[in-house]
C-alpha positions in Angstrom: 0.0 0.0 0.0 2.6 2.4 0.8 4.6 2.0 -2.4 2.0 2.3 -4.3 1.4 5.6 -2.6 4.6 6.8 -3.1 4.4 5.9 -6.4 1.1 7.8 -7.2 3.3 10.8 -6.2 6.1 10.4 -7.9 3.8 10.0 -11.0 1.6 13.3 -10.2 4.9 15.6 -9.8 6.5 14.0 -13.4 2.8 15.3 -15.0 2.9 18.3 -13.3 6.6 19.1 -14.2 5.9 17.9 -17.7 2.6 20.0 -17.9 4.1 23.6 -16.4 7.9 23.0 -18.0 6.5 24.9 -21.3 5.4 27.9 -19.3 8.3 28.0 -17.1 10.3 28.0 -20.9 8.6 31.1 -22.1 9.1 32.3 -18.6 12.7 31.8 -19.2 13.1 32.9 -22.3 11.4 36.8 -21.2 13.7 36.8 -18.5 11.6 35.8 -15.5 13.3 33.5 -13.3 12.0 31.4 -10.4 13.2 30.6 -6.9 13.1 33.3 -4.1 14.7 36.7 -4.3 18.5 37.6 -2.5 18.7 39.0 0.5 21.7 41.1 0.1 22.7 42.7 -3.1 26.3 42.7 -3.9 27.7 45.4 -2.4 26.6 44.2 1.0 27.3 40.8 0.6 31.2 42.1 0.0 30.5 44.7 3.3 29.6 41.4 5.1 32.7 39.4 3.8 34.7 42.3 4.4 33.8 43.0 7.9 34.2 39.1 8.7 37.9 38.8 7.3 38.8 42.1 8.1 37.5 42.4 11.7 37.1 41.1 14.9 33.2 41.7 15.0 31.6 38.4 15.6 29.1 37.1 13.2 25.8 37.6 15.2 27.0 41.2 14.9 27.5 40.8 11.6 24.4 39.6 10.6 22.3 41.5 13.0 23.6 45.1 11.2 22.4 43.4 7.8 19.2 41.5 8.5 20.2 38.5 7.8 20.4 34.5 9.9 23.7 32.8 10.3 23.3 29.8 7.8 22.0 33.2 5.4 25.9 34.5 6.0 27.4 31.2 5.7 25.7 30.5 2.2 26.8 33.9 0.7 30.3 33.3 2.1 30.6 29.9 1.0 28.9 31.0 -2.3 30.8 34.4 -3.3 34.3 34.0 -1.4 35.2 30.1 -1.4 35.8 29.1 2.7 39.1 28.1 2.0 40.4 31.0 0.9 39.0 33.1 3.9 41.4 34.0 6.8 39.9 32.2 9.7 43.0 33.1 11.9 41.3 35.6 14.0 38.9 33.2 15.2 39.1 31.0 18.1 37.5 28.0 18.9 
């Protein structure tokens, strides 16, 4: 019973992605893009970056001057300035 469940689903979401991926196309194609909007633009996404590699201030600080969570920082850092190549030396653990 409960693979034929899971089944039924997995069936219903290949229609639906088969019936909507035409409109998401033209979507597409007029420049529309799905997915939810950034927090941060660039220029404070570098301000954050720059105040963690640059500074002492700690990252709640960080991320309470800019409105954003912790995992929120973490993704942009890991995103726009690769972890490895940030100076984690000022930090102690």
């Amino acid at each position: 019973m409960k693979k034929k469940l899971i089944e039924n689903k997995k069936l219903k979401k290949q229609r639906i992605l088969k019936q909507t991926l035409p409109g998401r196309l033209a979507a597409r194609n007029m420049g529309k893009l799905g997915g939810r909007p950034k927090k941060l633009n660039s220029d404070k996404i570098k301000i954050a970056i720059d105040l963690y590699t640059k500074t002492l201030k700690p990252i709640t600080e960080i991320c309470k001057e800019l409105g954003i969570s912790r995992p929120t920082f973490y993704t942009y850092l890991r995103n726009k300035h690769k972890i490895n190549e940030v100076d984690c030396s000022h930090i102690s653990i």
